[in-house]
DOTIDREN-786604 format. One record per residue (C-alpha): residue number from 1; residue in three letters; x, y, z. Coordinates in pm, 1 decimal, always signed. Each point is the difference from the previous one (the first is absolute). Last residue first. Layout:
n;res;X;Y;Z
NUM;ALA;X;Y;Z
...
% end
This chain:
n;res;X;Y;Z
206;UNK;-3964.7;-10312.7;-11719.1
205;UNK;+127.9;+12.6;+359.9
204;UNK;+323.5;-135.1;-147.1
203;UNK;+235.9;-5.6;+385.7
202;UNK;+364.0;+148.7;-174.5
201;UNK;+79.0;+96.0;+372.2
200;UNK;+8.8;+405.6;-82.0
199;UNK;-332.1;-73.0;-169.8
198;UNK;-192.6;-99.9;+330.7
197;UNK;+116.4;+330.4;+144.3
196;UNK;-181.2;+200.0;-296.6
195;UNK;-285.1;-242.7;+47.3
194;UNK;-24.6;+82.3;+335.4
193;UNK;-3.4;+341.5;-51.6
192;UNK;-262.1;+16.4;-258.8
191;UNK;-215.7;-253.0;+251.6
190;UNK;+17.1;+191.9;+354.8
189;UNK;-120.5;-243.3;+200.5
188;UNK;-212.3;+43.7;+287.1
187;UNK;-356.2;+157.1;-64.8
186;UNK;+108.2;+343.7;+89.7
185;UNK;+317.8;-126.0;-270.5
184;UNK;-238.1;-133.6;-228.1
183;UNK;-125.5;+389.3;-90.0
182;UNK;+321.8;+75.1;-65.2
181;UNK;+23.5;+411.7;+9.5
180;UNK;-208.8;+330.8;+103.0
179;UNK;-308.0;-129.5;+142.2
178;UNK;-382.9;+128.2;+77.1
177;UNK;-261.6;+52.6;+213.3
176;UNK;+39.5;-263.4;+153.6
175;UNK;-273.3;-130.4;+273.1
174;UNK;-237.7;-224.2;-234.1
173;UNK;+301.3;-218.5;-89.6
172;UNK;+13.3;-143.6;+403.6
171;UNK;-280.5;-241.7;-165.6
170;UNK;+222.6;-187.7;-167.1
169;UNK;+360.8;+37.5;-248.1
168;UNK;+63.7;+300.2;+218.6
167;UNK;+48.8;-211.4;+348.1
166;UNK;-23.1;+170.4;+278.3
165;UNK;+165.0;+31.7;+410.0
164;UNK;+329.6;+153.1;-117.7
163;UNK;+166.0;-296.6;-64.4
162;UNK;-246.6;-270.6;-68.2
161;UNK;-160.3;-300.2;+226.5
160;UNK;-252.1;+187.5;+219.3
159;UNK;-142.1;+245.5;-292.8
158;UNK;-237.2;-252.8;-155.4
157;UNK;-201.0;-143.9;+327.9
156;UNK;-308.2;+95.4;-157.5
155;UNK;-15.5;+222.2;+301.1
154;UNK;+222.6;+229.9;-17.0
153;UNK;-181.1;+129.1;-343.1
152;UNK;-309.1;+65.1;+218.4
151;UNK;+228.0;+141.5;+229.0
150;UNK;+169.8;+240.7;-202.8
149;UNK;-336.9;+111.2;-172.5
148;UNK;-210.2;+85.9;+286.2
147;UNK;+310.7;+141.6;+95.1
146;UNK;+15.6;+256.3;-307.2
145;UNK;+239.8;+13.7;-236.2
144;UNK;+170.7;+283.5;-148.2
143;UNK;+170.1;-95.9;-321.8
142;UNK;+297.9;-225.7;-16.6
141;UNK;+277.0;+118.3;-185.9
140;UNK;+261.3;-241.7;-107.2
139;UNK;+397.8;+75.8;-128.4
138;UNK;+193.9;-317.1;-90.9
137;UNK;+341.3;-94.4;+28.3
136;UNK;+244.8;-286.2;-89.7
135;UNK;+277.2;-162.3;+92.9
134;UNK;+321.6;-173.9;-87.7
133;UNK;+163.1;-332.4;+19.8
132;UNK;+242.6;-172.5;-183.9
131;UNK;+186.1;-361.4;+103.5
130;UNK;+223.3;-212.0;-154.8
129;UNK;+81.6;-377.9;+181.8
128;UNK;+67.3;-137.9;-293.5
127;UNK;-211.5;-378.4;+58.1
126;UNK;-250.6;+221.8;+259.1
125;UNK;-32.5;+314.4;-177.5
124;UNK;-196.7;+243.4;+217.8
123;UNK;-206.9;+235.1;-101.6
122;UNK;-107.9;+315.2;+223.4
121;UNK;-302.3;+221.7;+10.1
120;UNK;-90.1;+280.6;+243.7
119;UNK;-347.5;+143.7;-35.4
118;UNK;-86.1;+383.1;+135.2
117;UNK;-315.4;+112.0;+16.8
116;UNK;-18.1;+366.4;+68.9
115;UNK;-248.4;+172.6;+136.2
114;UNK;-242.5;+349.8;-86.7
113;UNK;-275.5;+121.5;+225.1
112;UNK;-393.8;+23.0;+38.1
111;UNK;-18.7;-372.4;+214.3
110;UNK;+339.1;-119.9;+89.8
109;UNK;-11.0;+41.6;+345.7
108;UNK;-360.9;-108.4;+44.4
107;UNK;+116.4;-316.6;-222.1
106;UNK;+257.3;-81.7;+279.3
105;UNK;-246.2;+69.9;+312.9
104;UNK;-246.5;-248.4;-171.0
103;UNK;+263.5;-293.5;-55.5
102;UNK;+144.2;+50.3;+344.9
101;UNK;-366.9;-25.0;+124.5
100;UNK;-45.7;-304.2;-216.4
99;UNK;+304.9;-146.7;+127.5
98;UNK;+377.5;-79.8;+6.2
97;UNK;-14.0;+223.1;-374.5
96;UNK;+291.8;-32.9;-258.7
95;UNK;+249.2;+243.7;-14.5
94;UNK;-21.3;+375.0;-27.6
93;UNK;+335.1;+127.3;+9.8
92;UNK;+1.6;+401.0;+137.7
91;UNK;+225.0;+219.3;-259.2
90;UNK;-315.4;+202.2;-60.1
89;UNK;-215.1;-240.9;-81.0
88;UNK;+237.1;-319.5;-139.2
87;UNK;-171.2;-369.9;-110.9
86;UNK;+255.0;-242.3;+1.5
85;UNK;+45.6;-324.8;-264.8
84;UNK;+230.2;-263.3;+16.3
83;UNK;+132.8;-244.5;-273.6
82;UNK;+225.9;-312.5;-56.6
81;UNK;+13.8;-170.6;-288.7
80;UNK;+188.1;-355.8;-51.9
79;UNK;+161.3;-86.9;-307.3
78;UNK;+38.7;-360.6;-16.9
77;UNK;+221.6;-325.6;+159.3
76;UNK;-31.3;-161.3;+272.3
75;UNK;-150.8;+201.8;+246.1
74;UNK;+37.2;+72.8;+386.0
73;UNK;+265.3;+228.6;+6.3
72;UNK;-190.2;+189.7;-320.7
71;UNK;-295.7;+35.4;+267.5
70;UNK;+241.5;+177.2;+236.8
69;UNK;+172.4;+251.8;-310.0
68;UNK;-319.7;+99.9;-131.0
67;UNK;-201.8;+83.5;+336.2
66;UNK;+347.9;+182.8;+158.7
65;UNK;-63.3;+222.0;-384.0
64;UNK;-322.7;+55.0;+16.2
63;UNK;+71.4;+133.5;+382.6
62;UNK;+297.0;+253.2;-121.1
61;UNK;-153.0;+98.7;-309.1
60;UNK;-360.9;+103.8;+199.6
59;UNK;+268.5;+133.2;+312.3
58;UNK;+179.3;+248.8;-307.5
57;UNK;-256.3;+114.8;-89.2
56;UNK;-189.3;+95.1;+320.6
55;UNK;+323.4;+147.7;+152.4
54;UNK;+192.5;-212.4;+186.4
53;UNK;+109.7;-0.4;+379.6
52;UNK;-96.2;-382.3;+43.5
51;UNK;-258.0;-45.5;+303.1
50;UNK;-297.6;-162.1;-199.8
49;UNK;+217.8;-303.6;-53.0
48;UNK;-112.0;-259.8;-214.5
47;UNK;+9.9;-428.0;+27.3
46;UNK;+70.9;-166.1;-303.7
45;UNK;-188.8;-300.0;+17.4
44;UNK;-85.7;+19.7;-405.7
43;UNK;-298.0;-144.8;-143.9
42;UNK;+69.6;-235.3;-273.9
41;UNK;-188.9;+86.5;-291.7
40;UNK;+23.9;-151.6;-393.4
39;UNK;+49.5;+202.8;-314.1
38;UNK;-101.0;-8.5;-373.0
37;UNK;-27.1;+346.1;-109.5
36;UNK;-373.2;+20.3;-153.2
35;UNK;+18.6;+389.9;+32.8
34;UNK;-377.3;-9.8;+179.4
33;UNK;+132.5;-322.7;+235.2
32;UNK;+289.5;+232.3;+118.5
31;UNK;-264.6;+250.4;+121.6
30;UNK;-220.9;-248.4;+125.6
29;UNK;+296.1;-153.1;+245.9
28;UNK;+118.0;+347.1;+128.7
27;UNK;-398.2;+35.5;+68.8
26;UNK;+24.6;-296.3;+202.9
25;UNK;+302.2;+87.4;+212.3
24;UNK;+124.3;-306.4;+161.4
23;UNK;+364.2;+155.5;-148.6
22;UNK;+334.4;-162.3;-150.7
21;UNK;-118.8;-39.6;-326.2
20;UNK;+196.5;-238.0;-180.9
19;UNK;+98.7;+28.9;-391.1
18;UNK;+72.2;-284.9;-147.6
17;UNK;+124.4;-28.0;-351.7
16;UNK;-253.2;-93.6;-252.2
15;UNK;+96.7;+328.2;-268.6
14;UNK;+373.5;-99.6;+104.0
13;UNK;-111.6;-380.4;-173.3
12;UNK;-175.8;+170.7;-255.3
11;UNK;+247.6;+212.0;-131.5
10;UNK;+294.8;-301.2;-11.5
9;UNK;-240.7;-192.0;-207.7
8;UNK;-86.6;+283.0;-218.7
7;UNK;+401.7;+70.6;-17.2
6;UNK;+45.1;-381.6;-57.9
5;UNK;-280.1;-9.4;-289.0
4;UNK;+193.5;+313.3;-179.8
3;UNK;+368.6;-152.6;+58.8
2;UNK;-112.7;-309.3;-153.9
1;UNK;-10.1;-331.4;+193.2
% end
Protein backbone atom coordinates (compact mmCIF):
# COMPACT_ATOMS: atom_id res chain seq x y z
CA UNK A 1 0.00 0.00 0.00
CA UNK A 2 1.18 3.53 -0.94
CA UNK A 3 1.86 6.06 1.57
CA UNK A 4 -1.12 8.29 0.00
CA UNK A 5 -3.89 5.28 0.17
CA UNK A 6 -2.51 4.38 3.84
CA UNK A 7 -2.80 8.06 5.06
CA UNK A 8 -6.59 8.04 3.54
CA UNK A 9 -6.95 4.77 5.18
CA UNK A 10 -5.43 5.85 8.39
CA UNK A 11 -7.88 9.27 8.07
CA UNK A 12 -10.86 7.42 7.83
CA UNK A 13 -10.45 5.01 10.40
CA UNK A 14 -9.79 8.21 13.24
CA UNK A 15 -12.68 10.00 11.13
CA UNK A 16 -14.94 6.53 12.43
CA UNK A 17 -13.58 6.56 15.86
CA UNK A 18 -16.11 6.44 18.61
CA UNK A 19 -17.11 9.07 20.31
CA UNK A 20 -19.62 8.28 23.38
CA UNK A 21 -21.92 10.62 24.81
CA UNK A 22 -22.13 10.23 28.27
CA UNK A 23 -25.63 12.13 28.73
CA UNK A 24 -29.69 11.00 28.34
CA UNK A 25 -29.89 14.46 27.12
CA UNK A 26 -31.85 14.51 23.88
CA UNK A 27 -30.98 17.78 22.64
CA UNK A 28 -27.12 16.86 23.44
CA UNK A 29 -27.98 13.92 21.05
CA UNK A 30 -29.54 16.34 18.07
CA UNK A 31 -26.80 18.59 18.34
CA UNK A 32 -24.12 15.91 17.68
CA UNK A 33 -26.49 14.36 15.00
CA UNK A 34 -26.45 18.13 13.12
CA UNK A 35 -22.28 17.88 12.96
CA UNK A 36 -22.67 14.19 11.70
CA UNK A 37 -19.91 13.08 14.44
CA UNK A 38 -20.43 9.48 14.74
CA UNK A 39 -21.01 8.75 18.49
CA UNK A 40 -22.92 6.32 20.66
CA UNK A 41 -24.59 7.15 24.44
CA UNK A 42 -24.14 5.48 27.58
CA UNK A 43 -25.67 7.41 30.31
CA UNK A 44 -23.41 8.05 33.05
CA UNK A 45 -24.29 7.01 36.97
CA UNK A 46 -22.23 9.62 38.21
CA UNK A 47 -23.96 10.83 41.05
CA UNK A 48 -23.55 15.04 41.74
CA UNK A 49 -23.16 16.99 44.68
CA UNK A 50 -25.08 20.22 45.03
CA UNK A 51 -23.04 20.93 48.31
CA UNK A 52 -19.42 21.45 46.67
CA UNK A 53 -18.02 25.06 47.51
CA UNK A 54 -17.48 25.91 43.69
CA UNK A 55 -18.28 28.63 41.78
CA UNK A 56 -20.74 28.02 38.85
CA UNK A 57 -17.80 27.33 36.47
CA UNK A 58 -15.94 25.61 37.98
CA UNK A 59 -19.04 22.98 39.50
CA UNK A 60 -20.34 22.70 35.38
CA UNK A 61 -16.34 21.41 34.71
CA UNK A 62 -16.29 19.65 37.84
CA UNK A 63 -19.72 17.50 37.23
CA UNK A 64 -18.94 16.99 33.22
CA UNK A 65 -15.98 15.93 34.17
CA UNK A 66 -17.17 13.00 37.35
CA UNK A 67 -19.86 12.11 34.19
CA UNK A 68 -16.73 11.53 31.75
CA UNK A 69 -14.45 9.78 33.90
CA UNK A 70 -17.50 7.10 35.46
CA UNK A 71 -18.90 6.21 32.02
CA UNK A 72 -15.16 5.82 30.65
CA UNK A 73 -14.90 3.09 33.82
CA UNK A 74 -17.49 1.35 32.24
CA UNK A 75 -16.33 1.38 28.47
CA UNK A 76 -14.15 -0.42 26.37
CA UNK A 77 -12.61 1.56 24.41
CA UNK A 78 -13.69 5.38 22.89
CA UNK A 79 -13.78 8.91 23.71
CA UNK A 80 -16.41 9.51 26.06
CA UNK A 81 -18.01 13.19 26.63
CA UNK A 82 -19.15 14.37 29.55
CA UNK A 83 -21.15 17.70 29.92
CA UNK A 84 -23.25 19.82 32.43
CA UNK A 85 -25.03 22.81 32.02
CA UNK A 86 -26.23 25.58 34.96
CA UNK A 87 -28.32 28.37 34.54
CA UNK A 88 -26.88 31.47 37.02
CA UNK A 89 -29.31 34.74 38.11
CA UNK A 90 -27.46 36.56 40.19
CA UNK A 91 -25.02 33.95 41.46
CA UNK A 92 -28.32 31.76 42.44
CA UNK A 93 -28.14 28.12 40.28
CA UNK A 94 -31.26 27.48 38.64
CA UNK A 95 -31.52 23.76 38.12
CA UNK A 96 -34.07 21.81 36.75
CA UNK A 97 -37.74 22.19 38.05
CA UNK A 98 -39.33 19.35 40.95
CA UNK A 99 -42.67 20.79 39.65
CA UNK A 100 -44.79 22.97 37.69
CA UNK A 101 -44.98 25.46 40.50
CA UNK A 102 -41.11 25.28 40.83
CA UNK A 103 -41.07 25.64 37.07
CA UNK A 104 -43.43 28.85 37.24
CA UNK A 105 -41.65 30.53 40.28
CA UNK A 106 -38.21 29.97 38.24
CA UNK A 107 -39.34 31.69 34.94
CA UNK A 108 -41.01 34.58 37.22
CA UNK A 109 -37.45 35.08 38.43
CA UNK A 110 -35.99 35.25 35.27
CA UNK A 111 -38.60 37.16 33.46
CA UNK A 112 -37.22 41.11 32.46
CA UNK A 113 -33.51 40.27 33.55
CA UNK A 114 -30.20 39.00 32.29
CA UNK A 115 -28.66 35.04 33.19
CA UNK A 116 -26.01 33.17 32.51
CA UNK A 117 -25.90 29.70 31.12
CA UNK A 118 -23.06 28.10 31.91
CA UNK A 119 -22.08 24.47 30.15
CA UNK A 120 -19.19 22.41 31.45
CA UNK A 121 -17.64 19.95 28.96
CA UNK A 122 -15.05 17.29 29.51
CA UNK A 123 -13.45 14.44 27.19
CA UNK A 124 -12.19 11.62 28.35
CA UNK A 125 -9.74 9.30 26.58
CA UNK A 126 -10.45 5.88 27.58
CA UNK A 127 -7.32 3.75 25.70
CA UNK A 128 -4.82 7.15 26.83
CA UNK A 129 -6.50 8.09 29.53
CA UNK A 130 -6.16 12.21 28.45
CA UNK A 131 -8.63 14.39 29.48
CA UNK A 132 -9.57 18.40 28.67
CA UNK A 133 -12.36 20.17 29.80
CA UNK A 134 -13.47 23.71 29.76
CA UNK A 135 -16.59 25.81 29.73
CA UNK A 136 -18.59 28.02 28.22
CA UNK A 137 -20.92 31.07 28.76
CA UNK A 138 -23.82 32.63 27.43
CA UNK A 139 -25.66 35.88 28.24
CA UNK A 140 -29.87 35.62 27.71
CA UNK A 141 -32.46 38.23 28.24
CA UNK A 142 -35.84 37.24 28.60
CA UNK A 143 -38.41 39.92 28.13
CA UNK A 144 -41.18 40.59 30.60
CA UNK A 145 -43.59 37.88 30.64
CA UNK A 146 -46.74 37.76 31.82
CA UNK A 147 -48.36 34.77 33.94
CA UNK A 148 -50.93 34.10 31.59
CA UNK A 149 -47.94 33.40 29.62
CA UNK A 150 -45.67 31.43 32.18
CA UNK A 151 -48.26 29.05 32.82
CA UNK A 152 -49.53 28.47 29.58
CA UNK A 153 -45.90 27.68 28.63
CA UNK A 154 -45.76 25.52 32.10
CA UNK A 155 -48.06 23.64 30.89
CA UNK A 156 -46.90 21.98 27.74
CA UNK A 157 -44.82 20.25 30.10
CA UNK A 158 -41.53 21.86 28.25
CA UNK A 159 -39.78 23.63 31.11
CA UNK A 160 -39.89 20.50 33.72
CA UNK A 161 -36.88 18.62 32.27
CA UNK A 162 -34.23 21.64 31.53
CA UNK A 163 -32.02 23.72 33.69
CA UNK A 164 -33.52 26.77 34.31
CA UNK A 165 -37.14 25.66 33.78
CA UNK A 166 -37.00 26.35 29.40
CA UNK A 167 -35.82 25.14 26.60
CA UNK A 168 -34.66 27.87 23.78
CA UNK A 169 -34.63 25.45 20.89
CA UNK A 170 -38.95 25.29 21.67
CA UNK A 171 -41.48 27.21 22.76
CA UNK A 172 -39.38 28.77 25.85
CA UNK A 173 -37.73 30.89 22.51
CA UNK A 174 -40.64 33.37 22.67
CA UNK A 175 -39.22 34.73 26.18
CA UNK A 176 -35.51 35.99 25.06
CA UNK A 177 -35.01 38.88 24.13
CA UNK A 178 -31.81 38.28 23.08
CA UNK A 179 -28.13 36.51 23.54
CA UNK A 180 -24.64 37.47 23.72
CA UNK A 181 -22.62 34.08 22.84
CA UNK A 182 -23.17 30.15 21.72
CA UNK A 183 -26.43 29.86 20.92
CA UNK A 184 -26.01 25.72 21.32
CA UNK A 185 -24.64 26.20 24.57
CA UNK A 186 -28.52 27.51 26.08
CA UNK A 187 -29.45 24.52 24.09
CA UNK A 188 -26.62 22.27 25.66
CA UNK A 189 -23.56 21.97 23.78
CA UNK A 190 -21.43 24.47 22.99
CA UNK A 191 -20.32 23.25 19.30
CA UNK A 192 -17.11 25.76 18.43
CA UNK A 193 -15.79 24.70 21.71
CA UNK A 194 -16.28 21.29 21.41
CA UNK A 195 -14.77 21.03 18.30
CA UNK A 196 -11.76 22.97 19.51
CA UNK A 197 -11.50 20.20 22.40
CA UNK A 198 -12.28 17.45 19.91
CA UNK A 199 -9.09 18.66 17.90
CA UNK A 200 -6.69 18.49 20.84
CA UNK A 201 -7.47 14.44 20.62
CA UNK A 202 -6.77 14.29 16.76
CA UNK A 203 -10.92 13.18 16.61
CA UNK A 204 -11.50 14.31 12.28
CA UNK A 205 -14.92 15.93 12.68
CA UNK A 206 -14.63 16.65 8.94
Amino acid sequence: MDDSKRLLLEGRLIAMAILILASASPRRAQLLRQIDVNFEVVVSNYQEQNNLDLSPEDMTVHFARGKARETASRVDKGLVLGADTAVVLKGEILGKPGSPGEAVSTLKKLEGKCHRVITGISLVDKETGKEDSSYTETKVWFREIGKEEIKAYVDTGEALDKAGSYGIQGKGALFVEKIEGCYFNVVGLPLAQLAKILGSFDFKIW
